[in-house]
C-alpha positions as CSV (number, residue, x, y, z in Angstrom):
1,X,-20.3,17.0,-11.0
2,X,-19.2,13.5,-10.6
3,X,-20.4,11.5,-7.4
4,X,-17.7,9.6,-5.3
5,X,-18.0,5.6,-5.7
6,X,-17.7,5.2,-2.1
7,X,-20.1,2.8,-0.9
8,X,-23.2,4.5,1.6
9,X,-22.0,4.3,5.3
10,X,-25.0,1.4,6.4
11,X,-27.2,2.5,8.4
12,X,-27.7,1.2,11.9
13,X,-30.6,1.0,14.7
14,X,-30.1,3.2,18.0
15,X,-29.9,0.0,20.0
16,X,-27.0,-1.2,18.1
17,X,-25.4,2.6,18.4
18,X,-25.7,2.2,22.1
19,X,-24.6,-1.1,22.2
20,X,-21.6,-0.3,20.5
21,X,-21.4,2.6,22.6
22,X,-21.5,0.7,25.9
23,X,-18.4,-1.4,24.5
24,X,-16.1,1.4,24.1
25,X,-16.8,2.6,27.5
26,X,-16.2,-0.6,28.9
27,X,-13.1,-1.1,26.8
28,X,-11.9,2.7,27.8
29,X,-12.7,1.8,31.6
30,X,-11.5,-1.8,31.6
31,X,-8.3,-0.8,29.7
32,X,-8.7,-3.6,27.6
33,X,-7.4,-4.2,24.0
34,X,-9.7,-4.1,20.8
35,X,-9.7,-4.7,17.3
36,X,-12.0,-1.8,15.8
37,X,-13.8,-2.8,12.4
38,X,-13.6,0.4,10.4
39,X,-16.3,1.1,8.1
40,X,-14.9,0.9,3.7
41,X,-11.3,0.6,6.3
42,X,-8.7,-2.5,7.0
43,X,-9.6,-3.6,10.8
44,X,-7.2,-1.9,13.0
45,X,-4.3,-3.7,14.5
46,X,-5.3,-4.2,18.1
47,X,-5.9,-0.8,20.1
48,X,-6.5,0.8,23.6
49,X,-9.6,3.0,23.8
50,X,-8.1,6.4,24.9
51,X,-11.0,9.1,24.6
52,X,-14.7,9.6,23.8
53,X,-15.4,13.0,22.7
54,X,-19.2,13.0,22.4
55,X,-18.9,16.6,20.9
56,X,-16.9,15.9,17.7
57,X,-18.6,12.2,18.1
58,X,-14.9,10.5,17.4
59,X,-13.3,7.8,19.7
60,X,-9.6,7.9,20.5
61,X,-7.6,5.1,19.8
62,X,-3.9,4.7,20.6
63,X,-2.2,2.0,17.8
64,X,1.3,1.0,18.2
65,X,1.5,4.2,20.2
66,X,0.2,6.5,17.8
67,X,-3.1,8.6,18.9
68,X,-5.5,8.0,16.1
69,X,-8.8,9.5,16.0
70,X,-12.2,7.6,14.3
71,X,-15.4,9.0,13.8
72,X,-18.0,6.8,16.0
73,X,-20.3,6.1,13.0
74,X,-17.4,4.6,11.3
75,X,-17.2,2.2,14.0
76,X,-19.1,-1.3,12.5
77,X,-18.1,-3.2,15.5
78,X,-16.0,-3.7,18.7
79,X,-13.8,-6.8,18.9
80,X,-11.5,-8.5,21.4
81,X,-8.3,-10.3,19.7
82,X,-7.8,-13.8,20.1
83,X,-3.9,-13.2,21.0
């Protein structure tokens, strides 16, 4: 069986989960745009926090009016664009 050569998801404290955490709810409430770093992804173009489903532990994001869904671990950090 051959193993994928997909680099290992790092892994990350709670407090920096929960930080990141607190920034999509913000972002979500505030209705401000983001630019999501992706884990082993391209940044995305700059986004509106839709949803947080804390079952299925995935955030929606709507890009260029397109719902897109991202797993929350996949989430390496929560940025505001310099536009």
């Amino acid at each position: 069986m051959e193993m994928s050569k997909k680099p290992k998801r790092p892994t990350r404290d709670e407090f920096v989960l929960e930080e990141l955490g607190e920034r999509l709810v913000e972002a979500m409430r505030e209705k401000e745009r983001v630019v999501l770093d992706v884990w082993a992804e391209e940044k995305t173009p700059p986004c509106t926090v839709v949803e947080l489903d804390a079952r299925t532990s995935r955030v929606g994001v709507m890009v260029n009016g397109t719902k897109q869904w991202i797993p929350f671990l996949d989430i390496m950090s929560v940025e505001y664009p310099r536009d």
